[in-house]
N, CA, C and O atoms as CSV, one atom per row, in Angstrom:
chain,resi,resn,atom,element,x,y,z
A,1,UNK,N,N,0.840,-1.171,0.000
A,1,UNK,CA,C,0.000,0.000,0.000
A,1,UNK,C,C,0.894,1.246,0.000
A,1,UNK,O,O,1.821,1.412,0.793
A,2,UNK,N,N,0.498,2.184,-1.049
A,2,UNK,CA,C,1.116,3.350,-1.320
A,2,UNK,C,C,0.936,4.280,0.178
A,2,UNK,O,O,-0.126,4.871,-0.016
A,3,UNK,N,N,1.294,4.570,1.147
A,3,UNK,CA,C,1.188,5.415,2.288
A,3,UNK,C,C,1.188,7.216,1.858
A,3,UNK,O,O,0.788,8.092,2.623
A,4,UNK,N,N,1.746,7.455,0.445
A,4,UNK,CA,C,1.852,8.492,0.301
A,4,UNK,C,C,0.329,9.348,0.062
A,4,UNK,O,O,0.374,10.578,0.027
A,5,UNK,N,N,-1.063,8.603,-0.104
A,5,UNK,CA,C,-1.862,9.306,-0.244
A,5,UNK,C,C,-2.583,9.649,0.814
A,5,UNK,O,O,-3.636,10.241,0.577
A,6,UNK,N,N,-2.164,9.333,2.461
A,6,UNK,CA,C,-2.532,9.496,3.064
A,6,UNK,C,C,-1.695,10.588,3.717
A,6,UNK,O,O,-1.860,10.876,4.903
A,7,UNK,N,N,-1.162,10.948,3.259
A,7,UNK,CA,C,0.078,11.891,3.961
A,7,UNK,C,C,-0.555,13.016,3.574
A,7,UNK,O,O,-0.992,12.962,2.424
A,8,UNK,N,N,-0.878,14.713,4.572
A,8,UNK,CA,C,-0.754,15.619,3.855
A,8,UNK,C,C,-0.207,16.500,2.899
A,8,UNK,O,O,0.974,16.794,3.085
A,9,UNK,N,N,-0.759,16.980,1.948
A,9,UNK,CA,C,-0.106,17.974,1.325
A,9,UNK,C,C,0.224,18.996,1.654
A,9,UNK,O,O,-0.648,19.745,2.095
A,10,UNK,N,N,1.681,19.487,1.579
A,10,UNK,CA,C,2.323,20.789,1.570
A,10,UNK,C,C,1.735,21.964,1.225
A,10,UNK,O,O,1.695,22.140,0.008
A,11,UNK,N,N,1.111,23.112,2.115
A,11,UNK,CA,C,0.800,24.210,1.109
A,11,UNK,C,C,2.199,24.823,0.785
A,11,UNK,O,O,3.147,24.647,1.550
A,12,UNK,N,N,2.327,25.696,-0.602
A,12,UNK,CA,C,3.285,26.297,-0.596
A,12,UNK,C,C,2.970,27.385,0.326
A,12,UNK,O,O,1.915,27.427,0.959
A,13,UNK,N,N,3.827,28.205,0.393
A,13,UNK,CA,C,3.811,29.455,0.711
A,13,UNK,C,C,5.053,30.521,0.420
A,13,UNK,O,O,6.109,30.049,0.000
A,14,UNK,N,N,4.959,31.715,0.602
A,14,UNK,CA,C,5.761,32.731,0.868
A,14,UNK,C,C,7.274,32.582,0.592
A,14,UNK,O,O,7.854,32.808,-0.470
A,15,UNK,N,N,7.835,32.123,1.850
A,15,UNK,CA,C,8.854,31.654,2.350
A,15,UNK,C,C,9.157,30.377,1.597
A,15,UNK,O,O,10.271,30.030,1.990
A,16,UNK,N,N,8.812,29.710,0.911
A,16,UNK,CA,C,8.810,28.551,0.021
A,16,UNK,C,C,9.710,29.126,-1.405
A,16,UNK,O,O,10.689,28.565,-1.899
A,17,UNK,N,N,9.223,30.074,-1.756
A,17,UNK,CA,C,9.608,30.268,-3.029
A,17,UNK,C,C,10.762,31.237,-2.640
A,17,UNK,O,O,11.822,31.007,-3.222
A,18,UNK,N,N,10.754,32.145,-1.875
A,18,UNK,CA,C,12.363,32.883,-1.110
A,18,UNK,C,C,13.424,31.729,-1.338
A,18,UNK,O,O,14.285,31.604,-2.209
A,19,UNK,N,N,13.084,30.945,-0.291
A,19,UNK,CA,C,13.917,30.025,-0.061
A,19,UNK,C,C,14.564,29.543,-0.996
A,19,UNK,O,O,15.785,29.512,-0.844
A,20,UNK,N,N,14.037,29.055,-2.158
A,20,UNK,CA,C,14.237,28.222,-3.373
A,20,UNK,C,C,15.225,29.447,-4.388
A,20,UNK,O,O,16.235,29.144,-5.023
A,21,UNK,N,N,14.857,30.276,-4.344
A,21,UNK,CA,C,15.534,31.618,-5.266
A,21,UNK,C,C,15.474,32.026,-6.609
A,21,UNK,O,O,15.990,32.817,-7.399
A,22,UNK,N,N,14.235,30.746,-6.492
A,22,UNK,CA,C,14.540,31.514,-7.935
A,22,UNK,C,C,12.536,30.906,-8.113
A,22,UNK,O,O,12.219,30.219,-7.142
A,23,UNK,N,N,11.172,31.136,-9.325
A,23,UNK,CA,C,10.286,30.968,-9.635
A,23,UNK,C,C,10.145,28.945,-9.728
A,23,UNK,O,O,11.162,28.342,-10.071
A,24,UNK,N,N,9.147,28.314,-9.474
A,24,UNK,CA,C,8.681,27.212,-9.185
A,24,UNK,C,C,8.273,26.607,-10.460
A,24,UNK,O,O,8.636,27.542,-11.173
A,25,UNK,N,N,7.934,26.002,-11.041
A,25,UNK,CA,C,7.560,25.444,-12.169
A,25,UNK,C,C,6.572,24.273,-11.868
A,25,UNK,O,O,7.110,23.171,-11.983
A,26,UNK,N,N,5.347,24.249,-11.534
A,26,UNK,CA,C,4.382,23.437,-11.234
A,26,UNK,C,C,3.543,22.684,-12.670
A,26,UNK,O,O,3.566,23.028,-13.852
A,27,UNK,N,N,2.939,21.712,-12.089
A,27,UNK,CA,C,1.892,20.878,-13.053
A,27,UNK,C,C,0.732,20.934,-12.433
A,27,UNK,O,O,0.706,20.310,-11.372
A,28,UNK,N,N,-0.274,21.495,-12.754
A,28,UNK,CA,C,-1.409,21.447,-12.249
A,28,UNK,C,C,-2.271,19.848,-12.269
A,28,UNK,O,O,-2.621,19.212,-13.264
A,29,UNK,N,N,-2.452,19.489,-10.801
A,29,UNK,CA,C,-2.858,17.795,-10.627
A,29,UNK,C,C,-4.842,17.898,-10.806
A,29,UNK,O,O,-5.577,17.367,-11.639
A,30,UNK,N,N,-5.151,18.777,-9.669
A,30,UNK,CA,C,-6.574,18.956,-9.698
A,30,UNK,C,C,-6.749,20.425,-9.422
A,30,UNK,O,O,-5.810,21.211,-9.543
A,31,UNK,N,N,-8.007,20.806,-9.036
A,31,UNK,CA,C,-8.529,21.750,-8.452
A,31,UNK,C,C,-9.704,21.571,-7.559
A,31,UNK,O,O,-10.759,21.111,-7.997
A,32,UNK,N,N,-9.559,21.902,-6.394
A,32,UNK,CA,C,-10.399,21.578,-5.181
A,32,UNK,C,C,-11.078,22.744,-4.439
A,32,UNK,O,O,-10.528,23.830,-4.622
A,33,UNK,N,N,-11.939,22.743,-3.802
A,33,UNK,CA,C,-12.914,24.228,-2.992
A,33,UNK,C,C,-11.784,24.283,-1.735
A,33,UNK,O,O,-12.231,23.520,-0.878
A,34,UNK,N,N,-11.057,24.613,-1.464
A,34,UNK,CA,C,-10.950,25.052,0.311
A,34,UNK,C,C,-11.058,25.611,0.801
A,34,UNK,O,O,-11.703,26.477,0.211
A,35,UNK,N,N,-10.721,26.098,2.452
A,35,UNK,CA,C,-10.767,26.964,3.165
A,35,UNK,C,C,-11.254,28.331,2.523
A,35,UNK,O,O,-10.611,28.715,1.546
A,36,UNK,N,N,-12.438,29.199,3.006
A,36,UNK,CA,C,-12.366,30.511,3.241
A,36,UNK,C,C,-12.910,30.443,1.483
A,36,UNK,O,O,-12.224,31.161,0.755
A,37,UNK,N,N,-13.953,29.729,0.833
A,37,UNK,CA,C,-14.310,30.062,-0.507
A,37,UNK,C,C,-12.683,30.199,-1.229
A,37,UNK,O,O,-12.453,30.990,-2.143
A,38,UNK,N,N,-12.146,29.726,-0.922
A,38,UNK,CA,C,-10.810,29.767,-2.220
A,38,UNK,C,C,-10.382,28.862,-2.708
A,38,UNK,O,O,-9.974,27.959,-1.978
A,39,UNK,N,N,-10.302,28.737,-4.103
A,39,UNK,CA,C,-9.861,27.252,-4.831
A,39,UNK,C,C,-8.306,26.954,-4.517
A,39,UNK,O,O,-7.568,27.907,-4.267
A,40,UNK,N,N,-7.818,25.674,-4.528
A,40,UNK,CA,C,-6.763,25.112,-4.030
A,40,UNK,C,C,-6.497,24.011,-5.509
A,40,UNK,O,O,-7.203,23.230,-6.147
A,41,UNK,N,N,-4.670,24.622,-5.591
A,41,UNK,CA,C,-4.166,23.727,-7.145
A,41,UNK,C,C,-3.848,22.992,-6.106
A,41,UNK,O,O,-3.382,23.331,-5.018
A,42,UNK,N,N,-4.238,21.579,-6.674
A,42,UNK,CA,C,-2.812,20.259,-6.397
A,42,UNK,C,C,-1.623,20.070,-7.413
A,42,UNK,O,O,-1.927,19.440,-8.426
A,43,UNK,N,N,-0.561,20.427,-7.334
A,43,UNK,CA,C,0.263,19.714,-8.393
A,43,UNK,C,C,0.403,18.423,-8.338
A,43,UNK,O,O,-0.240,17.750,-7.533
A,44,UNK,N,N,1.362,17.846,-9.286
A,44,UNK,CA,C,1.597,16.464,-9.676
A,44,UNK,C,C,2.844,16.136,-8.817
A,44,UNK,O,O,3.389,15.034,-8.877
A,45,UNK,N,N,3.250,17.087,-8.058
A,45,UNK,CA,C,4.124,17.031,-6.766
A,45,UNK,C,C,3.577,16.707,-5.252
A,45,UNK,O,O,4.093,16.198,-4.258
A,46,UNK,N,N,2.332,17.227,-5.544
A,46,UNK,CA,C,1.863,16.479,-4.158
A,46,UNK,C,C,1.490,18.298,-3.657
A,46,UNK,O,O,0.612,18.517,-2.822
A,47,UNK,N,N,2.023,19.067,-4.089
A,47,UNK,CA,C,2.061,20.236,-3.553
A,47,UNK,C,C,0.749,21.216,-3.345
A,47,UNK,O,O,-0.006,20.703,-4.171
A,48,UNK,N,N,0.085,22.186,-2.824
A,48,UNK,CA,C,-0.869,22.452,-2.988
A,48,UNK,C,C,-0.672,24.341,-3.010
A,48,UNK,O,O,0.252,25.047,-2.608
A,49,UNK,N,N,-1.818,24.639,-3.581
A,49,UNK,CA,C,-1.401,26.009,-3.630
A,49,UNK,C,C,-2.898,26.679,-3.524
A,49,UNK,O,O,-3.791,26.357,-4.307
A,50,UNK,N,N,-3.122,27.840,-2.264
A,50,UNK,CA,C,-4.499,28.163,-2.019
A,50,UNK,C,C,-4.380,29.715,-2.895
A,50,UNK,O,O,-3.569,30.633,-2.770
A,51,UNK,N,N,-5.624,29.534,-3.861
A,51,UNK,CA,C,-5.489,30.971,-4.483
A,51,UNK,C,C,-6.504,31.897,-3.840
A,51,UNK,O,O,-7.598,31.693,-3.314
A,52,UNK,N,N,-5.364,33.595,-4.181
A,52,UNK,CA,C,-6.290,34.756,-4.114
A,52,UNK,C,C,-7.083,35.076,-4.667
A,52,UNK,O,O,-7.544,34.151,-5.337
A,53,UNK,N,N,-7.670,36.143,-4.816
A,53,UNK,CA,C,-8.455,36.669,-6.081
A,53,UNK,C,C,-7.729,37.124,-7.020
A,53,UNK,O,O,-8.178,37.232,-8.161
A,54,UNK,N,N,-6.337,37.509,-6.660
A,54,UNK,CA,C,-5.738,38.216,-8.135
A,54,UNK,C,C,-5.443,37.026,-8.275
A,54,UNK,O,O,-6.593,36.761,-8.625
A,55,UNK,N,N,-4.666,35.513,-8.348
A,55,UNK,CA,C,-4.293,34.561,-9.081
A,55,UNK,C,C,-5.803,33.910,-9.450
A,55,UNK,O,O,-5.868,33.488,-10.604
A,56,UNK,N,N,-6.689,33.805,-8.867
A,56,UNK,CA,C,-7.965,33.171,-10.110
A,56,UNK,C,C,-8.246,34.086,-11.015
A,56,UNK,O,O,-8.923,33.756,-11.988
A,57,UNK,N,N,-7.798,35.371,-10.877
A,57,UNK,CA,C,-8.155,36.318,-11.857
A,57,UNK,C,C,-7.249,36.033,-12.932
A,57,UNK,O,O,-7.757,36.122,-14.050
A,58,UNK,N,N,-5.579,35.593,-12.866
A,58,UNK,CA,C,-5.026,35.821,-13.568
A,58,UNK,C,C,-4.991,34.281,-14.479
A,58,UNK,O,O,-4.629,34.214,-15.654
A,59,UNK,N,N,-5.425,33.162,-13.690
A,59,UNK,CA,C,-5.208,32.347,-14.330
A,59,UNK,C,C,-6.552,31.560,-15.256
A,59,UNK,O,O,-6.535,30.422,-15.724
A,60,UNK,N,N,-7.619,32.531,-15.325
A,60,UNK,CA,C,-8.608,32.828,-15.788
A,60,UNK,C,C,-8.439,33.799,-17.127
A,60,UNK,O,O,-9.193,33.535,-18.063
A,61,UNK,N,N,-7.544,34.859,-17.283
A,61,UNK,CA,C,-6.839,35.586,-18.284
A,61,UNK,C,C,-6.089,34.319,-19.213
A,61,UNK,O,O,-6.312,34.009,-20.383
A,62,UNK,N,N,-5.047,33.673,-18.156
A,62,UNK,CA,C,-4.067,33.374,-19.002
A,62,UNK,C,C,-4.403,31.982,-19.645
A,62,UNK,O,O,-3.790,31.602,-20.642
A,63,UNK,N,N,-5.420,31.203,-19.037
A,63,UNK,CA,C,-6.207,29.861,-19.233
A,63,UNK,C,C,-7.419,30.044,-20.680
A,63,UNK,O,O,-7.689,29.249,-21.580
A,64,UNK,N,N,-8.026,31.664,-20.343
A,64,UNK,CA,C,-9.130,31.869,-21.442
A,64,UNK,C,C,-10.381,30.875,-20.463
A,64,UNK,O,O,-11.427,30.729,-21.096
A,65,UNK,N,N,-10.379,30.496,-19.659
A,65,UNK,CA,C,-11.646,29.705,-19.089
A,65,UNK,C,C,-11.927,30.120,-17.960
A,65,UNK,O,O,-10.974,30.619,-17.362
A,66,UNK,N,N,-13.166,30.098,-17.283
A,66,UNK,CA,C,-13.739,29.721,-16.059
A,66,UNK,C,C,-13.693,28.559,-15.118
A,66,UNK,O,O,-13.727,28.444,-13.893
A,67,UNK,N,N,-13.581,27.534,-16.388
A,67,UNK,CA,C,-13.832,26.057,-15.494
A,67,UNK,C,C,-12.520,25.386,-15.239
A,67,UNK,O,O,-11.663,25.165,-16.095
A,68,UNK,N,N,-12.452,25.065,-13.880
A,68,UNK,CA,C,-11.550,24.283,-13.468
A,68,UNK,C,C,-10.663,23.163,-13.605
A,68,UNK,O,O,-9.561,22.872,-13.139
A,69,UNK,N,N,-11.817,22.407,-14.708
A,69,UNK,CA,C,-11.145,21.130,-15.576
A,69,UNK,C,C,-10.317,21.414,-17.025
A,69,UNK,O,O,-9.734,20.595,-17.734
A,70,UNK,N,N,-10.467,22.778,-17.193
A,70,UNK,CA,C,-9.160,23.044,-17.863
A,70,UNK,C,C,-8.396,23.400,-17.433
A,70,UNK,O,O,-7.807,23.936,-18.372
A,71,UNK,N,N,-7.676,23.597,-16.359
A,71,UNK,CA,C,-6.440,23.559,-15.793
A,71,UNK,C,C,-5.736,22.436,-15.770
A,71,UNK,O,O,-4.512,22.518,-15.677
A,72,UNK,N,N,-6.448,21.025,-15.860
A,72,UNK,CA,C,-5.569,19.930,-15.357
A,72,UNK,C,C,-4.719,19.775,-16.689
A,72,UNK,O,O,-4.988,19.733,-17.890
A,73,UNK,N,N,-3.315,19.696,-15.747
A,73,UNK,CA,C,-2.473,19.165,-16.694
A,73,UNK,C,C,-1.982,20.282,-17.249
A,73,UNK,O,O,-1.553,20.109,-18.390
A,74,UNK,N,N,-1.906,21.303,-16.849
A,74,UNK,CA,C,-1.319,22.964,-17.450
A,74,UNK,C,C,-0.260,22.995,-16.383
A,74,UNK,O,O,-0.306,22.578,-15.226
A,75,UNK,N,N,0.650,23.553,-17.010
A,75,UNK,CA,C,1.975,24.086,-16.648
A,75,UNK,C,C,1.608,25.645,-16.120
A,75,UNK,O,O,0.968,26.449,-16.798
A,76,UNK,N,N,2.297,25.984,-14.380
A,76,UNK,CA,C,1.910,27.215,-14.291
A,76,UNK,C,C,3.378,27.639,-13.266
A,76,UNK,O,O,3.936,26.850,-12.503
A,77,UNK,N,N,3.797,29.146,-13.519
A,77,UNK,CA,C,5.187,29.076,-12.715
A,77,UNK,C,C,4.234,29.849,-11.450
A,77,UNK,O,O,3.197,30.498,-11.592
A,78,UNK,N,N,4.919,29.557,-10.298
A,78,UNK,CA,C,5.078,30.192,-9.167
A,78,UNK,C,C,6.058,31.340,-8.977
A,78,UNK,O,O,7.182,30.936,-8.677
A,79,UNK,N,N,5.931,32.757,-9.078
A,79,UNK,CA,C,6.739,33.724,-8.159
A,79,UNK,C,C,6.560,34.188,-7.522
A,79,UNK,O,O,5.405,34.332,-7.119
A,80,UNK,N,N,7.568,34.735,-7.003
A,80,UNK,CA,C,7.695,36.127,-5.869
A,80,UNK,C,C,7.078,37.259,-6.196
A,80,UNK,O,O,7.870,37.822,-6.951
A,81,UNK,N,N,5.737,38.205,-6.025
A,81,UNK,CA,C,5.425,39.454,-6.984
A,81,UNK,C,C,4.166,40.210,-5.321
A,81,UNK,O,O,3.513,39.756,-4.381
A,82,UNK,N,N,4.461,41.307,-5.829
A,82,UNK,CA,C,3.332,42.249,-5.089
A,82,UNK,C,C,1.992,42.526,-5.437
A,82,UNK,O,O,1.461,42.659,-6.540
A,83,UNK,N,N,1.464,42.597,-4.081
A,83,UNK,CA,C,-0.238,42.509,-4.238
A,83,UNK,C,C,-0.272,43.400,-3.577
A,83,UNK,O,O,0.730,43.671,-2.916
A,84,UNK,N,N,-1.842,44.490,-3.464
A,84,UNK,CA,C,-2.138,45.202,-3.106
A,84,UNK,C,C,-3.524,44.681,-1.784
A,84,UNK,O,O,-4.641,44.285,-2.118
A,85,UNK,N,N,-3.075,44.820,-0.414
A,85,UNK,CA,C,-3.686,44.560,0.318
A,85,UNK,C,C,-3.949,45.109,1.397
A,85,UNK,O,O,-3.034,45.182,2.217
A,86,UNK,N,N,-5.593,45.799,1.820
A,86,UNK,CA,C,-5.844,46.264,2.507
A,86,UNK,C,C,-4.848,47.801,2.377
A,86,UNK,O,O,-4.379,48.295,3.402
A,87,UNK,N,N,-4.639,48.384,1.130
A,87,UNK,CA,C,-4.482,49.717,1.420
A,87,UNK,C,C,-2.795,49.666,1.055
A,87,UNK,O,O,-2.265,50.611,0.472
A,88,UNK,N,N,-2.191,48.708,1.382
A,88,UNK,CA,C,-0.281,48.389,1.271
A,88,UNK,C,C,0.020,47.125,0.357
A,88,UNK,O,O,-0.490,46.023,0.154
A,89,UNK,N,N,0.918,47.725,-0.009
A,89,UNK,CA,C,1.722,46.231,-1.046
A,89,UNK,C,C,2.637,46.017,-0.244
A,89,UNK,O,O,3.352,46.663,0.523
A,90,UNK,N,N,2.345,44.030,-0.854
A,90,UNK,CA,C,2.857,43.296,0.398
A,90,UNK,C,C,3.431,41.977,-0.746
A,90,UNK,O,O,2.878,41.644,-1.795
A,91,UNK,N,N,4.717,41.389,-0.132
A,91,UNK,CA,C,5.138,39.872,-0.931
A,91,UNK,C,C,3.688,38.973,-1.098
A,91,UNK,O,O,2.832,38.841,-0.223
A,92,UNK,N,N,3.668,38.487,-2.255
A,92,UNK,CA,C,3.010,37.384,-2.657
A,92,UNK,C,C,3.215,36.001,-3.429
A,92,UNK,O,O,3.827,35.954,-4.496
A,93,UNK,N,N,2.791,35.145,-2.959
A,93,UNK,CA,C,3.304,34.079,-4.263
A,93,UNK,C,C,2.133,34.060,-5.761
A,93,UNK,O,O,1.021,33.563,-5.936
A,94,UNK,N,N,2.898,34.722,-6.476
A,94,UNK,CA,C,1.711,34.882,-7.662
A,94,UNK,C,C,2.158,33.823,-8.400
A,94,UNK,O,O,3.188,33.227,-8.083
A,95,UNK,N,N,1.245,33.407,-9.714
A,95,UNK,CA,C,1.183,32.310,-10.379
A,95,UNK,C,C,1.170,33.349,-12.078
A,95,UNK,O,O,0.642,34.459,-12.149
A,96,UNK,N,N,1.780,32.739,-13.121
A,96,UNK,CA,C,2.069,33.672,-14.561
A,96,UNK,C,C,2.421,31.767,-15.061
A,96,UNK,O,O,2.586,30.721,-14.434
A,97,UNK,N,N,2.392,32.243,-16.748
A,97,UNK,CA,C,2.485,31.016,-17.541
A,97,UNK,C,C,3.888,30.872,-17.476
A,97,UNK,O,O,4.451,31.937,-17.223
A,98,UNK,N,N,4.722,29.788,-17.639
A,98,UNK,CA,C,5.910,29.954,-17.723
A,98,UNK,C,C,6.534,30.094,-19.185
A,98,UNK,O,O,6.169,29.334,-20.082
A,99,UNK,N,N,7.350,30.947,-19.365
A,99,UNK,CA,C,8.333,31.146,-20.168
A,99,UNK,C,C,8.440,30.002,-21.347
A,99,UNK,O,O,8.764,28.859,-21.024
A,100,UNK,N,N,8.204,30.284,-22.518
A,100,UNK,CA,C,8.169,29.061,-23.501
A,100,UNK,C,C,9.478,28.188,-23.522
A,100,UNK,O,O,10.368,28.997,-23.784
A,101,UNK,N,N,10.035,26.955,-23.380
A,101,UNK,CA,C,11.099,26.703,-23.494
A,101,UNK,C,C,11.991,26.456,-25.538
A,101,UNK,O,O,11.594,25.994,-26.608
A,102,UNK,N,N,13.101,27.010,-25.095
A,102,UNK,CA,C,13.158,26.948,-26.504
A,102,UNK,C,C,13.617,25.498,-26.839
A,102,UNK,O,O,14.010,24.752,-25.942
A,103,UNK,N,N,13.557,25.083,-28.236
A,103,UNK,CA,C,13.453,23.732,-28.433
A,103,UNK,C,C,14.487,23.101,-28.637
A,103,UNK,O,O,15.388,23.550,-29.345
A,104,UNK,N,N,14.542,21.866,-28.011
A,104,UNK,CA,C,15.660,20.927,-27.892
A,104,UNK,C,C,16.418,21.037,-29.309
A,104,UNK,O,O,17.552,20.578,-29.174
A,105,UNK,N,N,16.187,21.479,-30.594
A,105,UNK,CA,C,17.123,21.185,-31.536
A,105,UNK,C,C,18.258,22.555,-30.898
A,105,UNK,O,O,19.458,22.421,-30.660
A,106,UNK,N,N,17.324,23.984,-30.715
A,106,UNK,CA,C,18.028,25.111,-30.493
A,106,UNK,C,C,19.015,25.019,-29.424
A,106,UNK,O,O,20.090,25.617,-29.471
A,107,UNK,N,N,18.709,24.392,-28.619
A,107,UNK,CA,C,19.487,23.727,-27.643
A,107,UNK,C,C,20.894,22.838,-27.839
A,107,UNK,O,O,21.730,22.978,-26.946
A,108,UNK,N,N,21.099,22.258,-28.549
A,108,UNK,CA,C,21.661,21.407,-29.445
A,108,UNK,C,C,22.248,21.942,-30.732
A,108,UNK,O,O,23.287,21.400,-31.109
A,109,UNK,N,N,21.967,22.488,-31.140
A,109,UNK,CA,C,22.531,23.767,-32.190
A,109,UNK,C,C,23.562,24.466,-32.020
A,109,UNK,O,O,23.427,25.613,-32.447
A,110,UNK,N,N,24.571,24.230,-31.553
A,110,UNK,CA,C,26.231,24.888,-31.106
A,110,UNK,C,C,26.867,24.727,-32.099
A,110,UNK,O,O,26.813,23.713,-32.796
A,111,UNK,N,N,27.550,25.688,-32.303
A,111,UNK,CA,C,28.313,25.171,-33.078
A,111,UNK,C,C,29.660,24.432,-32.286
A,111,UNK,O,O,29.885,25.117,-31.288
A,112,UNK,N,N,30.485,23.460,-32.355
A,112,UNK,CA,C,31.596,22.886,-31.719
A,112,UNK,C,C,32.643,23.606,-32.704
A,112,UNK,O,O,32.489,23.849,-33.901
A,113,UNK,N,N,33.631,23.853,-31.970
A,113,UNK,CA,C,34.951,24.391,-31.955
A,113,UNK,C,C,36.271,23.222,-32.572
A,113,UNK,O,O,36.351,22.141,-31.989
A,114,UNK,N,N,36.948,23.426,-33.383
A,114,UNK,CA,C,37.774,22.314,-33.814
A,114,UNK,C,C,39.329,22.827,-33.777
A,114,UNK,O,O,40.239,22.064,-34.101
């Protein structure tokens, strides 16, 4: 028996992505209701992530959808970025598409030195 599905999930947070130094690169697993009316990503890490209103806003922009079952299986980065709260901007972990990767030939495309 797999024990790992009984184990909680990690929320990220704050201090999560400091730590790390640099933006997160997630897989979106599901999408779930939690705490306080706010939807919660699972990644394919086990990881969980509770959104604000500016990240359902944004990933509603950057998705083109409302519904939740198009997220699964989308690639979404995690950063460090400012929100406006209660009157002051304050650290946040915001969510943006990640960066297209360029393609393994371009990658591979050097020229070697003789």
């Amino acid at each position: 028996m797999d024990l790992a599905r009984y184990a909680s999930a990690k929320f990220l947070k704050l201090d999560d992505l400091i730590k790390a130094g640099r933006p997160l690169l997630k897989t979106i697993e599901s999408v779930t209701e939690g705490n306080y009316d706010k939807p919660v990503l699972r990644f394919t890490d086990g990881t969980r992530l509770s959104l604000n209103a500016t990240n359902v806003s944004t990933i509603i922009e950057l998705f083109g959808s409302t519904e939740s079952d198009d997220l699964i299986r989308q690639d979404i980065e995690l950063y460090v970025g400012a929100t406006r709260y209660r009157g002051s901007d304050q650290e946040s972990v915001l969510v943006r598409k990640p960066a297209p990767r360029e393609s393994l030939k371009a990658e591979l495309d050097d020229e070697i030195p003789f």
